[in-house]
C-alpha positions in Angstrom: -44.0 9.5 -83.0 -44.1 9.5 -79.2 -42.9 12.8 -77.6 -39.0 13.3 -77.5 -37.2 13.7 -74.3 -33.7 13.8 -74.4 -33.3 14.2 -70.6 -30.8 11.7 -69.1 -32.0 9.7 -65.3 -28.9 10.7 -64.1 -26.6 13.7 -63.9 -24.4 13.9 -67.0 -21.0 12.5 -66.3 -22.1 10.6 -63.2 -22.6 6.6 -63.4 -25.9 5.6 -62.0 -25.2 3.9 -58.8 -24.9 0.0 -58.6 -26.7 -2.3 -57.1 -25.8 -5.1 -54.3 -23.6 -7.6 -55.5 -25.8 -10.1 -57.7 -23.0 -12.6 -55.9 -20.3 -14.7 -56.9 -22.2 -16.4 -60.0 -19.1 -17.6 -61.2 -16.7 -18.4 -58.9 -14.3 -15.6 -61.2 -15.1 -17.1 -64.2 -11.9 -19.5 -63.9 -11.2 -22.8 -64.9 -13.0 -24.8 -62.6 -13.6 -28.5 -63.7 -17.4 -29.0 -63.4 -17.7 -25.5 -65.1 -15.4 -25.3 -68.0 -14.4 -29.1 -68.6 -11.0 -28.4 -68.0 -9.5 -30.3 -65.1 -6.2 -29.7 -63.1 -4.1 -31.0 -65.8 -6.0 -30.5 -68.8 -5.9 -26.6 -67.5 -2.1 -26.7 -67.1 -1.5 -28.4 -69.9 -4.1 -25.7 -71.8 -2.4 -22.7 -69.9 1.3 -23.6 -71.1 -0.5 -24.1 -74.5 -1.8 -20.1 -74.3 1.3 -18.9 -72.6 3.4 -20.2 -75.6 1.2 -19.2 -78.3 0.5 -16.0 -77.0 4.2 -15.2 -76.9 4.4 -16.3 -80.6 1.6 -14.2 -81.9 2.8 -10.8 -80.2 6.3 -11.7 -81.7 4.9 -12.3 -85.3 2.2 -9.9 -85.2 4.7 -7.0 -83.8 7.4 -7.3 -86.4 4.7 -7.3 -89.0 2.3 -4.9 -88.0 5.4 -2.2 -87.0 7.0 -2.9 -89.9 3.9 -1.7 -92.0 3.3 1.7 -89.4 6.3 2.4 -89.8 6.5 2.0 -93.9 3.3 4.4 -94.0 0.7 6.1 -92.2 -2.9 5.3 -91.7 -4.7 3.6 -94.5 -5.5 5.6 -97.7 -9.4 6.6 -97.6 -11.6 4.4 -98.8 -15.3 5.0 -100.4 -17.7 5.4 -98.0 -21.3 4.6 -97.4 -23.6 7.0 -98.9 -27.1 6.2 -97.8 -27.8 6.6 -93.8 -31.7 6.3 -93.7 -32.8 3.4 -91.9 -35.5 1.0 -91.8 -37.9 0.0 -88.9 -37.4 -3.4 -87.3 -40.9 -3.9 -86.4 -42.0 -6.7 -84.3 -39.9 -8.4 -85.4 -9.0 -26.5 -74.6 -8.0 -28.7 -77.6 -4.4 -28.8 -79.2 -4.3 -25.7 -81.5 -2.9 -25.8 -85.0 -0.6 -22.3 -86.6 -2.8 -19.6 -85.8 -4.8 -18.5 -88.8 -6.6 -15.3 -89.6 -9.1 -14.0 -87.4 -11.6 -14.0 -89.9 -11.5 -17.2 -91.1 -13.2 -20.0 -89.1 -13.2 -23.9 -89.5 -16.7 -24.0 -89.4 -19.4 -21.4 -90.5 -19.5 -18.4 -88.0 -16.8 -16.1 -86.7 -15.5 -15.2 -83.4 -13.8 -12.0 -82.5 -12.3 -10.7 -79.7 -11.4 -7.5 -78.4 -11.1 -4.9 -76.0 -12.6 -1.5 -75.3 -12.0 1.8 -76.6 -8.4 2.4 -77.6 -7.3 5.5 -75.6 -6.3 4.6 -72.0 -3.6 6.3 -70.6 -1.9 2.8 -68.6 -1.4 1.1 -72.2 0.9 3.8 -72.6 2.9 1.9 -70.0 2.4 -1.7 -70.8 0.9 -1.8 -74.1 2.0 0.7 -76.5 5.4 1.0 -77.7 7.3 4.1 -75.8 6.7 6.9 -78.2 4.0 5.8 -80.3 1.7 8.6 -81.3 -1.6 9.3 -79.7 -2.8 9.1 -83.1 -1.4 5.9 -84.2 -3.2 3.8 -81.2 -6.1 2.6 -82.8 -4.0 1.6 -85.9 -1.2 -0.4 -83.2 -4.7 -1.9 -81.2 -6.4 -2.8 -84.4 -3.7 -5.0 -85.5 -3.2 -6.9 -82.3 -7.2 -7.7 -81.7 -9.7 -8.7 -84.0 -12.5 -6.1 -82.2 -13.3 -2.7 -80.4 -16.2 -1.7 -78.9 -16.5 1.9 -79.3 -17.7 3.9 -76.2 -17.5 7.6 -76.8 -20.5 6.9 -79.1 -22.2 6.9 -75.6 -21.4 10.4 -73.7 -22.0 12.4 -77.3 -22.5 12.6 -80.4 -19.5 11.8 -83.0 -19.2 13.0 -86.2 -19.7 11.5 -89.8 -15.8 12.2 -90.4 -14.7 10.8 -86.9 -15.9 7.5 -88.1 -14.6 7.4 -91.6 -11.0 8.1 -89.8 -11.6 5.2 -87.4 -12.7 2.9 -90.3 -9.6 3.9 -92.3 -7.3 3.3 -89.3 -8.3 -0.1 -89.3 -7.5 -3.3 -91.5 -10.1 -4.5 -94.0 -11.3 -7.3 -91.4 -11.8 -5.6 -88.8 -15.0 -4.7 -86.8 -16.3 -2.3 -84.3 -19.1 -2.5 -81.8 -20.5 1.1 -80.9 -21.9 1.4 -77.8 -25.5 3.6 -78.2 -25.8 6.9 -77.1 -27.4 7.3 -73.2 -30.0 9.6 -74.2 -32.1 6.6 -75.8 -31.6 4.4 -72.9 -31.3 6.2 -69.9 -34.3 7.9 -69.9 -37.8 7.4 -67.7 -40.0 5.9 -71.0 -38.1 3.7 -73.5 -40.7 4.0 -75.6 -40.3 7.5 -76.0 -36.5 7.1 -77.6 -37.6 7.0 -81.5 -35.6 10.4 -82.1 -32.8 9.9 -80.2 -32.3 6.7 -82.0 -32.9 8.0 -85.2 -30.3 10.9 -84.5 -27.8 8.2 -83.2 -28.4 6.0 -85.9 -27.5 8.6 -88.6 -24.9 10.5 -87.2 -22.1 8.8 -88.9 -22.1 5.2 -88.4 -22.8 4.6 -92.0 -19.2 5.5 -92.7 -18.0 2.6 -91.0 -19.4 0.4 -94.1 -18.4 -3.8 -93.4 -16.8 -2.9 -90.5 -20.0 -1.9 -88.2 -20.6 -4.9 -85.8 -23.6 -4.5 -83.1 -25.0 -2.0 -81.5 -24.9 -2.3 -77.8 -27.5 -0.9 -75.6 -26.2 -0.2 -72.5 -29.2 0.6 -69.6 -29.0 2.1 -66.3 -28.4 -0.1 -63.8 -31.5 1.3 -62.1 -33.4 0.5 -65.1 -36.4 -2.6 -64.5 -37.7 -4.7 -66.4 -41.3 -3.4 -67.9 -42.1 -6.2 -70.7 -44.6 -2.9 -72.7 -42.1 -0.4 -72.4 -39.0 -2.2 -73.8 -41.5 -3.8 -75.8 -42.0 -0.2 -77.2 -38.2 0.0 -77.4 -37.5 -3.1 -79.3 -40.0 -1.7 -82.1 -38.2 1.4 -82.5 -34.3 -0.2 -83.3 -34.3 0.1 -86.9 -33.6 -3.1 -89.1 -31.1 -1.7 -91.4 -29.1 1.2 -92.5 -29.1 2.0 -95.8 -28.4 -1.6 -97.8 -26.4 -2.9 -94.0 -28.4 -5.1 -91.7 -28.0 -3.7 -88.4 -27.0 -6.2 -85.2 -28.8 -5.0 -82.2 -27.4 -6.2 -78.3 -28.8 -5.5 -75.0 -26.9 -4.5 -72.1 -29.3 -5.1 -69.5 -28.4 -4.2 -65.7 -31.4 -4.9 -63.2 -31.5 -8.2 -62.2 -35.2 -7.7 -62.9 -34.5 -9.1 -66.4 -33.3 -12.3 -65.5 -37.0 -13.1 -66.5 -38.1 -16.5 -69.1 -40.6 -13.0 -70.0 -37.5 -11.3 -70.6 -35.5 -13.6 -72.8 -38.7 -14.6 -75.0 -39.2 -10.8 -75.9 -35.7 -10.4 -76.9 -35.8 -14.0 -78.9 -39.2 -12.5 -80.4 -37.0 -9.3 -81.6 -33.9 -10.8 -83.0 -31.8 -8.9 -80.2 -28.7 -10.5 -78.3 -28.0 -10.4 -74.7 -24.9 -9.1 -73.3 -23.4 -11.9 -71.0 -21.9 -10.2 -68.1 -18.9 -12.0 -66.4 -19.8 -9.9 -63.5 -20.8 -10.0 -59.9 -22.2 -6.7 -60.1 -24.7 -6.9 -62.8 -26.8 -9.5 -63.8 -24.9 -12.5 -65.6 -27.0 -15.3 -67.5 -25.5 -17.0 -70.8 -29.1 -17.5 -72.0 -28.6 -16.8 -76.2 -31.5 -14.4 -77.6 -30.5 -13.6 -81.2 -28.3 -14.9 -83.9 -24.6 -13.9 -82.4 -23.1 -14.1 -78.9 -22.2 -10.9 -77.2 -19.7 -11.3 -73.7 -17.7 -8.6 -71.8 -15.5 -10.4 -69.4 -15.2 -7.9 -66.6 -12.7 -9.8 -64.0 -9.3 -8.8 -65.5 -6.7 -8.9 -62.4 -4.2 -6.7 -61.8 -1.7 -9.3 -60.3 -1.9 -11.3 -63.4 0.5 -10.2 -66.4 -2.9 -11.9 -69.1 -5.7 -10.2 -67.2 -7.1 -13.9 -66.4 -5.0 -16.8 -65.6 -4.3 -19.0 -68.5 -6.8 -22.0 -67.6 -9.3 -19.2 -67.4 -8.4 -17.8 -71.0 -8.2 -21.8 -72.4 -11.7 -22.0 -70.7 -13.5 -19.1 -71.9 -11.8 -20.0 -75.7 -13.9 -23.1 -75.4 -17.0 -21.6 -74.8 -16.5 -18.9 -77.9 -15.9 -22.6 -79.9 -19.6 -24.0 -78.4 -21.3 -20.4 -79.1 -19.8 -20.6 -82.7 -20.7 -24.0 -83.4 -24.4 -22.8 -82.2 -24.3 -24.5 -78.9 -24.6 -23.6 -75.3 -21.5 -22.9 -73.0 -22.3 -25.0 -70.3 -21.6 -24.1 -66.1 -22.3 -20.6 -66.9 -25.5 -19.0 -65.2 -29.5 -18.8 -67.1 -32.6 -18.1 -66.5 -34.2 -21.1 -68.8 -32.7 -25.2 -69.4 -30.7 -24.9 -72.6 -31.9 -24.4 -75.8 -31.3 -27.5 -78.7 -28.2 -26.8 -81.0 -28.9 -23.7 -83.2 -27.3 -23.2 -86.3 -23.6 -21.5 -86.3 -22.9 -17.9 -84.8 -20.8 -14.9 -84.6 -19.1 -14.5 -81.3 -17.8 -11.4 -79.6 -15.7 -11.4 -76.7 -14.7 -8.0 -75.4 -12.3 -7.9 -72.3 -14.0 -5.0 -70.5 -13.8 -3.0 -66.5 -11.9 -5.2 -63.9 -8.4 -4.3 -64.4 -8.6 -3.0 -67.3 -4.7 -2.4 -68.0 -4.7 -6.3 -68.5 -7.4 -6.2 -71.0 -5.1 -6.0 -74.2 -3.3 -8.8 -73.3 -6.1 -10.8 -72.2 -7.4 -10.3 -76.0 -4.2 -11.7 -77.2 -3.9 -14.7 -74.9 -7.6 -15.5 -76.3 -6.7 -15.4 -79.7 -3.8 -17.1 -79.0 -5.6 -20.0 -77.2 -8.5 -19.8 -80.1 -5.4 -20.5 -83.0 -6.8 -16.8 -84.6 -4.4 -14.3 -85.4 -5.4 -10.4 -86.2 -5.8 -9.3 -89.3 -2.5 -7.5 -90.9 -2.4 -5.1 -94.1 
């Protein structure tokens, strides 16, 4: 194995610095009609849609959900994973009916949709219910979204048990994304990373059993685009952990890799692409593995669902194209479309901006997408 350097490009606790605005690729991301196919009245028509719904679901899934914290405390262990060794990959807006659970989907594919991490001191304010206990936040969260993307996998190194008590928090269809530690990916030669991968990879997330989701691999955003070096990379993300296939997604952040050289060596590998609704890292929709993987990063302050509701009906439509294996059209890419692919998993993680909104720009979605969270 290539020599281990577990030395990070930039001083520990201190975000590498962005780059210029990539520009306003989206115009916010909101519902605008040759973008989303939601015109002025379809988007009003959508938003009142979403506003309703959305008030339903907090209603019903509140007077469940507390009724259940209240009757007992976090879930009762359950058996966890044994095995943790892991195995190279090598080269290789329409009228909604009663919501219905997140898990289940009309057609083949799932779509799930979240925020991320669960402690953040302004949901204490707006979210959480006064009082609630520090420790009872990812069991409230958990019943309200459908998906969290962990990132205090990404500063350090979290225990075997830490991630059994997430897991048992949690309902039964529930899923986290864990965000890779920064010693594998911020770091001079990619290539170099097999150990720190290998330490990540078996420091716990085993315990998490059917409720892993992908791994996201978040690179500096001074990081370029070398096609031998993440090449090297690529080979090194292991294919499965113990009897679990493993779900691998790249956060890239140099517009370097919005590159057709790019996007056919992640289709090569099997690994998604984040899709960034972002002016200040790169943002193309292009799809390179079997699931979709978007952080929405333009949550307002001023606006009580993050993103106003033609926004939220638009962005439900494009997690219905993704599902049904097609491409979200008026979104940036590097390449024309791809033909229809078969049916995927979507993940849609409200993420930065304002992030006090993100919660209840979750909701709104699922609201919008006719999904409700899972309940015990």
């Amino acid at each position: 194995m290539a020599a281990f350097d577990d030395k990070v490009t930039s001083a520990p606790g201190r975000q590498a610095p962005r780059p210029a605005r990539i520009g306003n690729q989206l115009g916010h991301g909101l519902g605008r009609a040759g973008m989303t196919g939601v015109g002025a009245a379809g988007g009003a028509i959508a938003g009142n849609n979403v506003r309703a719904t959305t008030k339903r679901l907090w209603s019903a899934t509140a007077s469940t959900s507390d009724s259940t914290m209240a009757a007992r405390g976090p879930s009762s262990a359950r058996t966890s994973a044994t095995s943790t060794s892991a195995t190279g990959a090598g080269s290789t807006p329409t009228t909604s009916a009663a919501p219905e659970p997140a898990g289940v989907a009309t057609s083949p594919g799932r779509i799930r949709v979240g925020v991320g991490g669960w402690v953040y001191e302004p949901w204490r304010d707006n979210f959480y219910p006064a009082g609630l206990a520090r420790t009872r936040e990812l069991e409230y969260l958990s019943r309200r979204v459908t998906a969290i993307e962990i990132n205090a996998t990404y500063y350090r190194t979290q225990s075997a048990a830490s991630f059994a008590k997430w897991r048992d928090a949690t309902p039964d269809d529930f899923v986290f994304a864990v965000k890779a530690t920064r010693y594998a990916t911020n770091r001079r030669v990619l290539g170099e990373a097999g150990e720190s991968i290998e330490r990540f990879v078996a420091s716990g997330l085993a315990e998490l059993g059917s409720k892993l989701g992908p791994i996201v691999w978040q690179f500096a955003t001074t990081k370029a685009f070398d096609a031998d070096d993440f090449a090297a990379f690529l080979k090194l993300l292991p294919a499965r952990l113990g009897s679990t296939p493993l779900r691998h997604v790249m956060e890239v952040r140099h517009p370097s890799f919005m590159a057709a050289e790019y996007i056919s060596l992640a289709r090569r590998h099997g690994v998604a692409t984040v899709f960034a609704d972002s002016d200040d890292y790169p943002s193309f929709s292009d799809v390179t593995g079997d699931f979709v993987y978007a952080r929405l990063m333009r949550c307002e302050s001023a606006c009580e669902t993050g993103y106003p509701a033609p926004a939220i009906a638009a962005w439900a439509e494009r997690a219905r194209t993704w599902r049904a294996g097609g491409e979200a059209a008026g979104l940036p890419r590097v390449e024309a479309a791809a033909a229809r692919a078969a049916a995927r998993d979507v993940f849609m993680l409200f993420i930065s901006g304002a992030k006090e909104r993100a919660p209840a720009a979750a909701v709104a979605t699922l609201a919008a997408l006719g999904l409700s969270p899972p309940v015990d």
